[in-house]
N, C-alpha and C positions, 0 to 999 in steps of 0.2 A: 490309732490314738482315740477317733471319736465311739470305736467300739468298746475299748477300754473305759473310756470315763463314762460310757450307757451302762458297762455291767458293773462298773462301781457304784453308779446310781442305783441301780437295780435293787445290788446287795445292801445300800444305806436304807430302801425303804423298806427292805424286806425283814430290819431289822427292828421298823417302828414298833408292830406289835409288839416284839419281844420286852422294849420298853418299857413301853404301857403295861404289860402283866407283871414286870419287875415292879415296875409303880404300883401296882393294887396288892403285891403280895403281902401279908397280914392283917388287910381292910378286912369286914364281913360285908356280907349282903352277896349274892348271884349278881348282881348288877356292876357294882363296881370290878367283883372278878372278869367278868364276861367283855368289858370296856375291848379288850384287845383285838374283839372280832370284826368291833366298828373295822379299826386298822383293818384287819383283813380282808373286809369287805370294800372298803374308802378305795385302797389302790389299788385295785386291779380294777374297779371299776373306774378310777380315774383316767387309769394307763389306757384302756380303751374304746374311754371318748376321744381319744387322736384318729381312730378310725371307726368305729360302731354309732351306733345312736340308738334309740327308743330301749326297748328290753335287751337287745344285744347286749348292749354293755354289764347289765348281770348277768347271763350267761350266755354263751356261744349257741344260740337257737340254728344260726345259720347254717352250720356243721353239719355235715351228711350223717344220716341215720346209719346206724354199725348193721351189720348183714347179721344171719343169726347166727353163723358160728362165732362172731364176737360176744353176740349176747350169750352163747353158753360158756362161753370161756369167760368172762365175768364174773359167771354166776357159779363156775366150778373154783375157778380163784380165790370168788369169796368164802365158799364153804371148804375151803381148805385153809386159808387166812385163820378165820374162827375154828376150825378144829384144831390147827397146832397153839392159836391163844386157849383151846379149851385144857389142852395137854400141859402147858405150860405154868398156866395159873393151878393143876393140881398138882404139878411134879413141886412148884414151888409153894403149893400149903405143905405137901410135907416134909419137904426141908424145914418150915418154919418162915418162911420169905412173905409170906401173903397169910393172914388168917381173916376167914371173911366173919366171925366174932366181932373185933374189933373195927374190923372197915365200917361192917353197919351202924353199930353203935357213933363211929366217928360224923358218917352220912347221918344220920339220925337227929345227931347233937348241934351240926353244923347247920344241916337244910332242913330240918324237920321233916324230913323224906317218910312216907305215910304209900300205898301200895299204887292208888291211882296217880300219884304225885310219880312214882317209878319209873311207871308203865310209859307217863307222859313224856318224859325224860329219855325214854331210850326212843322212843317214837322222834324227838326232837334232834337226837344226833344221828339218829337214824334217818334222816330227811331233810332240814334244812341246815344243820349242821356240816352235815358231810359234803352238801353241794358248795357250803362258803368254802371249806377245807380244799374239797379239789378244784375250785375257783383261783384261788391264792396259790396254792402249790404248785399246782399240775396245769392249768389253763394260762396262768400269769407266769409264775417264778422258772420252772421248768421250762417251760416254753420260749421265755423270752433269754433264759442264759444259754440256751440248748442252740437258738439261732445267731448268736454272738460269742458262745465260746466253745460250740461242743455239745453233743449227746451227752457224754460223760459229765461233764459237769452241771449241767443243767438236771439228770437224773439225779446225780450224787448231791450236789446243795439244795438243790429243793425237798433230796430222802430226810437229809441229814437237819434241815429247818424245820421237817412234818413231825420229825423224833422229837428233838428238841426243844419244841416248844409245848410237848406233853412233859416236860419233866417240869418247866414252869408252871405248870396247869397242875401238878398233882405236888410239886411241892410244897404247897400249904395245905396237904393232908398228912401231918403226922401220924395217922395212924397205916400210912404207906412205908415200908423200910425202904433205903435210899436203893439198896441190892434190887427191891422191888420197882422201883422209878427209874432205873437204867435197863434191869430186862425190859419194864412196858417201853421206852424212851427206844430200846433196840430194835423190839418188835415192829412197833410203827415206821420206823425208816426203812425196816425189808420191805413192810405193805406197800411205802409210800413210792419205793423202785417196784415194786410191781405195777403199782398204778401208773406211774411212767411210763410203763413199755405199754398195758393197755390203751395207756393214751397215745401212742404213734399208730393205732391201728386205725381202719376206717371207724371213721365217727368215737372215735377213739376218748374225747372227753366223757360223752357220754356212758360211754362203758367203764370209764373208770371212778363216775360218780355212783354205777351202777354199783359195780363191784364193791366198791365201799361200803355202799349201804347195805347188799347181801351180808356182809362180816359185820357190819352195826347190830344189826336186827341179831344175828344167832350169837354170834358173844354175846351182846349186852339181856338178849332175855334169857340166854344161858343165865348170865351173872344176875339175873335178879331172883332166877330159882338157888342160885347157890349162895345171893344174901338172906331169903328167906324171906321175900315180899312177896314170892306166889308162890 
């Protein structure tokens, strides 16, 4: 029973951010959107301080460093992660699912996004971005269902929370088609059980903030050659 009412708990705070980005959905400004990450960030490192103290509690320092076949398995994960998102976003321009014409113009109009402004941007989810992400997901949510209900499910809600709360994040870009915000919303939940299972390995968090950011970096400066910012 008291493992029951911890993974209800689990799932009620895992639902805060989801909130907050319903709540900011139609505001403008990067700030009021962005609100959701506090959450992201708030509990897990709440969760914790029940046992961690000083930097611990943002991230798992303590964790044994990964051997190097985890580090290349990482780093082939990730370059295969971004190769099928590379494959995916052209099989889907041309169907007509994605056109990166209008995305830019939408980015343009919204964030007055400008080339250094880009650059900064992919550098930003490419790094501290991606470390809140596999904090919240993979360190906290995965972790803590995985020990109270199951591998499977701990993988599967934590995939299926990393998908879904990109469809939040991009549905206040109309100029995304909905077909488009469920393949990317798809895409992210396979990444995000990949990085699950990277994460059961030695040093396993860290290979899978690792692997993240490999697929940040090459999708996203893929896609800034393919909006036309470099």
């Amino acid at each position: 029973m008291n493992a029951k009412r911890t993974a209800a708990g689990i799932l009620l705070l895992a639902a805060l951010p989801f909130l907050v980005k319903i709540a900011a959905l139609g505001t403008t400004g990067y700030a009021l959107q962005s609100l959701y990450k506090l959450a992201q960030l708030g509990i897990p490192v709440t969760w914790r301080l029940k046992k961690k103290r000083g930097m611990h509690v943002l991230w798992p320092f303590d964790e044994p460093r990964p051997a190097l076949l985890g580090w290349m398995t990482g780093a082939l994960l990730g370059c295969a992660l971004a190769l099928m998102g590379i494959i995916a976003i052209q099989i889907g321009t041309g169907f007509g699912l994605v056109d990166p014409v209008s995305i830019r113009a939408g980015f343009d109009q919204r964030f007055t996004v400008h080339a250094p402004l880009a650059v900064a941007i992919v550098l930003f989810l490419s790094t501290l971005n991606a470390a809140l992400e596999e904090l919240h997901f993979r360190a906290w949510l995965d972790r803590e269902l995985s020990a109270l209900c199951g591998n499977a499910a701990g993988i599967g809600i934590s995939a299926l929370a990393f998908g879904g709360m990109h469809i939040l994040i991009f549905w206040g870009m109309p100029w995304f088609s909905l077909q488009a915000i469920l393949m990317i919303a798809g895409a992210l939940a396979l990444a995000g059980a990949v990085w699950s299972a990277l994460a059961r390995m030695r040093g396993g968090i860290h290979l899978a903030f690792f692997s993240h950011a490999v697929t940040d970096v090459l999708l996203l400066t893929w896609g800034l050659f393919w909006l036309g910012y470099m």
